[in-house]
Every structure is written in C-alpha cells, then in structure tokens.
N, C-alpha and C positions, 0 to 999 in steps of 0.2 A: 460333458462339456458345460461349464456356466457359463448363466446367460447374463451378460452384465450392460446395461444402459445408464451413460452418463448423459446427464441434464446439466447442459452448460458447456460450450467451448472456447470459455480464457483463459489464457495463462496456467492457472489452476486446471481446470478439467484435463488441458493439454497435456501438460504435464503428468497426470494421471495415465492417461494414454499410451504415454508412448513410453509411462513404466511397464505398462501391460505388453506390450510389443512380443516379448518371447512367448509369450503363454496363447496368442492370437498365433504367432507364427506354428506354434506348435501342435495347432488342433485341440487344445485346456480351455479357450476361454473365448466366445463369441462378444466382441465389443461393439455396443453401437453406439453413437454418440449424438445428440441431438441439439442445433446451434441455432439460436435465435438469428442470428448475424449473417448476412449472404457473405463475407469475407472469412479464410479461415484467420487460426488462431494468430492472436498478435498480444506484443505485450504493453500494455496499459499504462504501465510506469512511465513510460519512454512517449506518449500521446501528447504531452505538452512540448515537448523537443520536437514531433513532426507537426503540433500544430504550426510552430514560428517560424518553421524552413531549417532547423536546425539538425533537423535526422530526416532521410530518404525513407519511403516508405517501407522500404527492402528492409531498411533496419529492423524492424517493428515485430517481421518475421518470426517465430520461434515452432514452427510445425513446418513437418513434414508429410504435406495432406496427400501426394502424390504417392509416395511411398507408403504411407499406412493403409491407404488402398487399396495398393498394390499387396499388403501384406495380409489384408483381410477385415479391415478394421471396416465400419458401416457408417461412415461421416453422410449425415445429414445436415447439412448449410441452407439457411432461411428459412428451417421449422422451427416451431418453439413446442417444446412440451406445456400443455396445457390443462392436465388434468393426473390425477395420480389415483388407479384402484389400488388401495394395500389389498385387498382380500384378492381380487384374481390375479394381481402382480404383472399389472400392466398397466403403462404410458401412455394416455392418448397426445397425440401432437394437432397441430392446428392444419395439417393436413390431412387427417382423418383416419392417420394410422394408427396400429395398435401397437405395442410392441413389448412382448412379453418377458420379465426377466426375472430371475434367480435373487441377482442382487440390484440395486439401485444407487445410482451415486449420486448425488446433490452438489453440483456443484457453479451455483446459479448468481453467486458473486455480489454484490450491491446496485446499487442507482444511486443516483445522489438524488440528496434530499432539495427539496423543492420549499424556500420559504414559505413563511404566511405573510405574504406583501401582496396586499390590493394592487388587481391587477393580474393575480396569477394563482386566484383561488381554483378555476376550473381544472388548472394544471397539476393539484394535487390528486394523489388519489390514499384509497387507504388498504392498507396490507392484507386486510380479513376479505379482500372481494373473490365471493367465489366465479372466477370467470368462465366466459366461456369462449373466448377468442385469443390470440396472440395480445391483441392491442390492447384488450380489456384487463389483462392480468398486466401488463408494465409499464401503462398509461394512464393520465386520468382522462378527465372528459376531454377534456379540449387538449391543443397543444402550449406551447410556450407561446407568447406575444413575437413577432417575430425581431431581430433584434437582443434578445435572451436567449441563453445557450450555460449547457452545464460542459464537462469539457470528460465525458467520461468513452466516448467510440470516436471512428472515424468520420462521424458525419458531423459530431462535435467539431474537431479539428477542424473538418474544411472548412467550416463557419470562420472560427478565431485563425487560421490563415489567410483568409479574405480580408479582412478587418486590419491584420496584419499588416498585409502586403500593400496595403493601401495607406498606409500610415495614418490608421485611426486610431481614435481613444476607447479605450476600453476600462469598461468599471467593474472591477473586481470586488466582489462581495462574497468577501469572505478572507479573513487573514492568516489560517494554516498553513501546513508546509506545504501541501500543493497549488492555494492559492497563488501563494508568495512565489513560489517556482516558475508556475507561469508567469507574473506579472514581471518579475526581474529577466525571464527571457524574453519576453515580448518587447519589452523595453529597451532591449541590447539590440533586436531586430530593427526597431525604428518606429514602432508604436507609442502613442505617450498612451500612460497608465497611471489611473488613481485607484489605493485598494481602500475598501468603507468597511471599516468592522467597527463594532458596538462598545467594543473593553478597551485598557487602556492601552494595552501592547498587541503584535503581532504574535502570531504560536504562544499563548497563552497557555495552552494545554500542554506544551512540553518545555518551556522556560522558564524563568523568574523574572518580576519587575524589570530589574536592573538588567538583563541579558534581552530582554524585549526590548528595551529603551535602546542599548545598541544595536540590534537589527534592526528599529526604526531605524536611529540615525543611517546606517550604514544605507538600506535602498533609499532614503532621498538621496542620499550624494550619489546613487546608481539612477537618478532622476524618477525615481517613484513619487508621487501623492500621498500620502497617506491622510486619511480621516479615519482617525481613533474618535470613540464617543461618537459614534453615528448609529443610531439603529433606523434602519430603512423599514418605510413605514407603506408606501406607494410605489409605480410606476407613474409617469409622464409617458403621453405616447402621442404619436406626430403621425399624421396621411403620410405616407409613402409617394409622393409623384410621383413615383413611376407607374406603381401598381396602382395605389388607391386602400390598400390596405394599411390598417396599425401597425405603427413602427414600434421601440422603444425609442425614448429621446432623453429621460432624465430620471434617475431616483431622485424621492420625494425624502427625508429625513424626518422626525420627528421632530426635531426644533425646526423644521420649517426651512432649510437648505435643499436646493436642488443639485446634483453633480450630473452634467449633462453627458452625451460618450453614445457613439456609435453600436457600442455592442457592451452587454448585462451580463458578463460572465458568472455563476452563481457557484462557490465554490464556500457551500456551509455544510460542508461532510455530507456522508452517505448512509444508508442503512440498508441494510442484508436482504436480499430476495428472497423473503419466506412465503409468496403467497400460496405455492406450491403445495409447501409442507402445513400451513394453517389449515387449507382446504381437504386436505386427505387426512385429517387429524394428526399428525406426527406434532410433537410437543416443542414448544418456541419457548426462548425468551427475548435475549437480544439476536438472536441467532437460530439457526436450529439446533439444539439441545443435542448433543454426542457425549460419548468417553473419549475418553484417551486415545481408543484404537478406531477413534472416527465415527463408532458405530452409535445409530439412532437412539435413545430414553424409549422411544416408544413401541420402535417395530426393528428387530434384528437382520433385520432383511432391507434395510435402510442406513444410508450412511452420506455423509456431510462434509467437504472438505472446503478449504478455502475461509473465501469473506461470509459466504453463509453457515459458518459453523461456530458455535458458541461451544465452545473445549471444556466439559465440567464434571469431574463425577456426582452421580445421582448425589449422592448422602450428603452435597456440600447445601442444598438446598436450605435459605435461610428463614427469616420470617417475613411472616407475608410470604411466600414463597418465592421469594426472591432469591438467581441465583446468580453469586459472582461471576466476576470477569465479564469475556466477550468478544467477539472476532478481536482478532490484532488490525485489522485492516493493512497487513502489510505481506508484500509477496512473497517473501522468504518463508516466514512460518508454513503460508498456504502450498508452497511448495517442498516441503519437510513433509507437510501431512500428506500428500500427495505420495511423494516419494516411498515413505514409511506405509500406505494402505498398499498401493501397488506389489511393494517385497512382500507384504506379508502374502497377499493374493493369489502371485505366481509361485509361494512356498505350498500354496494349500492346493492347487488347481488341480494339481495330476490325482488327487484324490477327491476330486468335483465339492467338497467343502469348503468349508474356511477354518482351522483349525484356529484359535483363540487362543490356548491354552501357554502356550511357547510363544506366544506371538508378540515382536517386541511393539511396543505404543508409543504412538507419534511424538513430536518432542514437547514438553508441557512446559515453557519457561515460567519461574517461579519468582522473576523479578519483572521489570517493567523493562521492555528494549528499547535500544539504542533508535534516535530519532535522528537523521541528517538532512539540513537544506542543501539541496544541490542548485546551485549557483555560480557564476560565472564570479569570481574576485569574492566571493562574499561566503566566508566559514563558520560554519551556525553547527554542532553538536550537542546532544543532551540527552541522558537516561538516568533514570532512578528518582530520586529524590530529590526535587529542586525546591520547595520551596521551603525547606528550613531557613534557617538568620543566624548568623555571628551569635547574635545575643538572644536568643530564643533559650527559655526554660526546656533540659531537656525530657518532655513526662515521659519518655522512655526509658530512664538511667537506669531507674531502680529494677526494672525487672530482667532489663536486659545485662545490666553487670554492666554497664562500660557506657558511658557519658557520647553525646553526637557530636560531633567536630566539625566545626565552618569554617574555610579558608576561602575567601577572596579576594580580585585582584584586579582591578579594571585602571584602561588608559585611554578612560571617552577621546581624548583629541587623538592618538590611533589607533581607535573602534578594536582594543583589546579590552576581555572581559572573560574571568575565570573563575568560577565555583566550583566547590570541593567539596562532599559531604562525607565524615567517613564514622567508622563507630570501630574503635581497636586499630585504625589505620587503614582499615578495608574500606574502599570507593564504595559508599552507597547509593550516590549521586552525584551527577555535574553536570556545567553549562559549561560552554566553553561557545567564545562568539571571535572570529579575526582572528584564533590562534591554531591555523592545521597540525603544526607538527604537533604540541600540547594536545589537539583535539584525536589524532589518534593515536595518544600514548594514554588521555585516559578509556579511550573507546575500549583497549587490549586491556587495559588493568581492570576495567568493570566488568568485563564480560569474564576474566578469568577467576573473578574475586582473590585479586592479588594487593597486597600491602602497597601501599605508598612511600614514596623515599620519605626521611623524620625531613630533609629538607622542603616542605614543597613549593617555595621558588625555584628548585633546580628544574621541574617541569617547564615552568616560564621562560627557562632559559633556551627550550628547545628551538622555539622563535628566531633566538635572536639571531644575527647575519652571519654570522662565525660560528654557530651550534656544533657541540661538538656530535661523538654517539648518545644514544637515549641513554636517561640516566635510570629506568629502571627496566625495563627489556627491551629487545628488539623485535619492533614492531612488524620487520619483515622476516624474522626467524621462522629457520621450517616448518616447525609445528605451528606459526600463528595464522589465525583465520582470517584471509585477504577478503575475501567475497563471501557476506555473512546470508547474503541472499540463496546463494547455494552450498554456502557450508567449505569451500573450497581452500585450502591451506596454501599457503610459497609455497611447500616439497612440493605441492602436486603442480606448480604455474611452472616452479624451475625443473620439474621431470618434462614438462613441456615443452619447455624452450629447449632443453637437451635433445628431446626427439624432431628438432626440426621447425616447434614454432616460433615464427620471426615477428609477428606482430601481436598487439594487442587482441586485434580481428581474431588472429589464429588463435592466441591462445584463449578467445572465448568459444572458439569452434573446440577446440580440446577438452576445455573443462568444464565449460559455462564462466567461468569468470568474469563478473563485469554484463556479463547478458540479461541481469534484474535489473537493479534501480538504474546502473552505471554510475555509482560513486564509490567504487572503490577502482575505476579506470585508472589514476593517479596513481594506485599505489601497486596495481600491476604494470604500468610502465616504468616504475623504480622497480621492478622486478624485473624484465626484461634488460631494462639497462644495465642491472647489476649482473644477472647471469650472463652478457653477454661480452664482460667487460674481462 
C-alpha cells in the first residue's frame, strides 16, 4: 500500500483527493490529508461572490469530507504541516504528529502578497523562515492594522461582507482581475468603491492601453472610482471608539492624497507557499520546481501541484539560473495537474510504485491563457499577445516567414473595443472589451489555433442585435470546450441534459461545468436551452 500525505486542502489538493478515491477504496493507496483551515475544502474563485451576498456558502462547497471518511481517506482540519524530513519521509504538523509517507504531495496554494506601505511592515513576512509553529510559517510578526484585509479565505470574506452589508467604502488596491471583480460586485451590492493602482490602466498585465482605457470608462459608469497614477505610499489610522484600538482610516499617496474608506482591501497578487519546500531543501524558483509529471527537481519522492508548482523542465534553466515561466495562478491548469497526477497514481498503485515511464504528463500550455473579468454588464477577454500596434515594425517577419497583423476596432461611446493579433491568419492574441458574442468566438478560435475569417468585421458583427450564426464556428459545437476550467465539452453538457439534467446546478453536479471560475454559466445555459428546445 502507498503512503501518500497531501499538504494543502484547496481546491487543488481537493481535487487531488478525490482522484485518488478508487485506489483508497481499494486498499492501494492510504491518503491523508493535512488542512491548515478548520473549514473543509471550498472553492476560492467563487470568495468574492460570497464575500457580497451574492453566493450562499453552500455554494462554495466542492468536497465531500463526509464521504471520503467514510471511504478511508485521513482529513485532518486545523493542522498545518509545519516541517518536512526528506531523509525519514516524514511531516511533522503543528500538532505534534508525525506522519510518514511513500510519496508527498505539495499542494500549499499562495497568500497574497502584502505591500510595502508604512504601516504594515510588521505584516510582512519572508519565505526562507524556517518555522517552527503554524503562525510562524504563514504570518509575519504582527497582524494586519485592523480595517485591512486581503480577500483570499473565509475570514477574509466575512470582513468585506460587514463592510458590505453596511454600505461602506472600501479601497481597493490593486487593479487586476480579482481586484476589479470584487470592486464591481460590491458596488452592485451597495458599497461605494474606489480602486488606487499606480499604472495608467486597470489589468495591465492582460490588456492594452486602449482596452484598459475602456474598462476604466466602463466601471465608472458601473459607479467605481478609479485613481490611476496613485502608488500608496502610507496608511492613516483613527482610535476605534469602540475598542480603543488602530483602525485604518485613509491611504496616504505619494503626491500627498489621502482616499479615505472603512476597509483596505489589498488585492496586489499573490506568491506560492514555498516556505515548506525552501526549508527541507527542495529546489524553488517562482514556485516549487517540477516536470511535467508534477514531480520535484530535487527529491522523486516529492511532488507539487496547483499555485505552488512552477511547471519546468530541468534543461530549460537559463542564465543566472533562472528558470521560465511559473504558477498560472489559475484553477483550471491546477486542477489538470491534479487530475493528470491522480490517473497516473491509481494506474501505478496495485504495483505499490509509480511507474513513470508510460505515464501521460500534466497538460504544459505552450501559449499564454485566456484571462476573463467576470462581471455583472461588463465583458473584458484577453490572451496571447496584446501589446502589439497597427503600425509596429514587425522584428519577427524575417524569421518567422510571415509579417504580424493588427486589427482594431473600438466604439468608446458604446464601450466596444477589439484587438486582433494574428501572424498567417492564426489568432496570436486579443482583447476584446463590451463585445461577448465576439469575445467567445475569438476565446474558441485561439485556443484552437484556427484561421480567421479574411473578413474580420464579420466577427463585429456577432454583436450586433440581428446577429445572425457565427461566421467562423460554432462556439457551442459538440466537440467545443464550454468549461475550460474542467476541460468539459457541449457533447458531454447535452449527454447531460439527455440523462435527466434540468438545470445549470445539475448539470455542474454531472460534469463540473461552471463549478470553477463560473463564467462559462452563460454559455451552459444556451446549452440547456438549446438542448431542451
């Protein structure tokens, strides 16, 4: 029997889990699972929708802690693993257990990162601490000022629900897609909301100027704030009357602006939970260091999935030692690699190995993924290659055979905006901002690396109020991929809906469809509707 111990129980580790299910049930494979969090697993994605009141906690659900009990599985809730020997192949946890394993799974997720804003130096901590307590490895010294909040568990939430519910102001720092998600739902809730980031747009890291410049405009008219060119330099902090404690009350700005706001949401990304692996020597860079098939650089008896895993092989190592890529930070991939360690696992188990050699490797995407704002009125897509220009020299032409091509298309007074990158006709990149049906005909054509119609206006026209069918495939065709989160096709939603399922609900209980980010809901409801018609 192998002895397997996963470190981490979100989404990702979950997931892991309950691939393992047969191989537990069958006397192969002893699982235990070790969970920093007194709550079992829940999905993350979905944390800013139960912050606002917008999803039931019930929703959040994606384990079945009851049942894998019941099947054999060794959930431990409110331990952390806190120590790792590679040479006797054992866990110590912050309870004082030991717990011996075969294999080791990593799968310990991020934290969000913690400015450098005076005021909240004590709050930081650094990755190389070898700890010796639960607190001490995912803490720094002190806590937050109370008043700040990052928005990444459920105790985050209840905070930005309070603040919510009350119809306070909340200052968003930070203008990515999860900032931005939060601050446009909270705002729909009845919150006023300013978000402060430093550049000149919002989601800079996955848009262009001009595709920034309309998802500004578009969240003020959704009554957002926006302060571009702000980099926060301080906290302002107010007595508490009630308590007598530091409150916050205002970021301080560099030019000398205060933005004042009941609650400090800090939403400037995250970085991987390697203190784990720093301290038992296992090899880091942005992540911890794996192949393909998940498994450690440093110790074979060690393996990594999720937001803690940097996906590389050895030999890509560059100079300075530096090595490409690095977590995707997004749940689908983390759930792929999940999926894909598990099969291989239960393939190896009845012969107490892991066999390697046959063994298919997790999925390695080879371009940049599809990034979506899920937003209430407000359609923001983008991958690939965005910041090309119409008029850009191409230094690529000559080697690659074939000149870059820019098409765009914007209608600032109604907040449409379309980029087009292609090279031989094939989508290398887009933005697409206000325009859904456009947004997932090129979502399908980039992910398939399929040609482009020679017209492409007629994509613009998918928009318009009379649209007729897509003019280059259909984007709910059997074979196309509805739910990229789980990999999930229409045949398998409308095999669904033929066995009986009548809702959305159902059919993410049949497939998982829609049970990651939740923005491909929209496009399994036109799949229900269609099959049902």
């Amino acid at each position: 029997m192998i002895r397997v111990v996963v470190v981490g129980y979100g989404p990702v580790g979950a997931r892991f889990v309950e691939g393992m299910l047969p191989a537990v049930r069958a006397g192969q494979a002893q699982v235990t699972v070790v969970g920093a969090e007194a709550d079992d697993a829940y999905n993350r994605v979905l944390i800013a929708e139960y912050a606002v009141g917008r999803a039931a906690r019930d929703r959040l659900d994606i384990a079945d802690a009851e049942g894998w009990r019941a099947a054999g599985v060794d959930l431990r809730l409110a331990e952390a693993a806190v120590a790792i020997d590679r040479d006797r192949r054992v866990v110590r946890t912050s309870g004082g257990e030991r717990l011996a394993y075969d294999r080791l799974v990593l799968a310990t997720g991020s934290r969000a990162n913690i400015p450098t804003i005076a005021g909240m130096e004590r709050a930081r901590r650094e990755r190389d601490v070898r700890a010796q307590t639960a607190d001490a490895l995912d803490l720094g010294a002190s806590a937050l000022p109370r008043g700040v909040s990052a928005l990444r568990d459920l105790a985050d939430a209840r905070r930005v629900a309070a603040t919510v519910a009350a119809g306070g102001r909340i200052v968003v720092l930070g203008a990515g897609v999860l900032g931005l998600e939060l601050a446009l739902a909270a705002r729909e809730q009845g919150a006023e909301v300013v978000v402060v980031h430093h550049g000149d747009v919002p989601m800079a890291r996955n848009l262009d100027t001009a595709g920034g410049r309309m998802l500004a405009r578009a969240a003020r008219a959704a009554g957002i704030e926006m302060a571009p060119h702000s980099r926060a330099e301080s906290l302002l902090l107010r007595t508490d009357p009630l308590d007598g404690h530091p409150r916050f009350d205002a970021l301080v700005c560099a030019d000398g602006k205060q933005i004042p706001g009941d609650l400090l949401l800090l939403s400037v990304g995250v970085s991987p939970r390697v203190e784990l692996a720093v301290a038992c020597g296992l090899r880091v860079s942005t992540g911890i260091l794996v192949d393909h098939r998940q498994q450690s650089w440093t110790d074979p008896a060690v393996f990594a999935i999720g937001d803690c895993a940097h996906v590389a092989a050895p030999d890509t190592v560059g100079a300075e030692g530096r090595v490409p890529g690095g977590p995707s930070g997004l749940i689908g991939p983390g759930w792929q690699q999940a999926d894909a360690l598990s099969a291989r696992w239960i393939a190896g188990a009845a012969d107490d190995e892991l066999s390697t050699a046959d063994a298919a490797e997790s999925p390695a995407p080879d371009r940049p993924l599809v990034v979506m704002l899920k937003a209430e009125g407000i359609d923001v897509v983008a991958g690939g290659v965005v910041d090309a220009e119409p008029w850009d020299d191409d230094v690529h032409a000559a080697s690659c055979g074939a000149a870059r091509q820019v098409t765009v298309w914007a209608d600032p007074a109604r907040g449409g905006y379309v980029k087009m990158v292609t090279r031989d006709g094939v989508l290398e990149g887009f933005v697409c901002v206000g325009m859904p049906r456009a947004g997932a005909e090129l979502t399908l054509l980039y992910e398939r690396r399929s040609e482009l119609p020679a017209d492409r206006a007629a994509l613009l026209r998918l928009d318009a109020e009379h649209a007729g069918a897509p003019v280059a495939t259909d984007a709910l065709a059997p074979e196309s991929t509805v739910c990229w989160c789980n990999g999930v096709t229409a045949a398998r939603i409308t095999d669904a809906v033929a066995a009986g399922a009548d809702t959305v609900e159902c059919i993410g209980s049949a497939t998982r469809a829609g049970t990651g980010c939740g923005g491909c809901k929209g496009r399994v409801a036109e799949l229900l509707a269609r099959a049902s018609t």
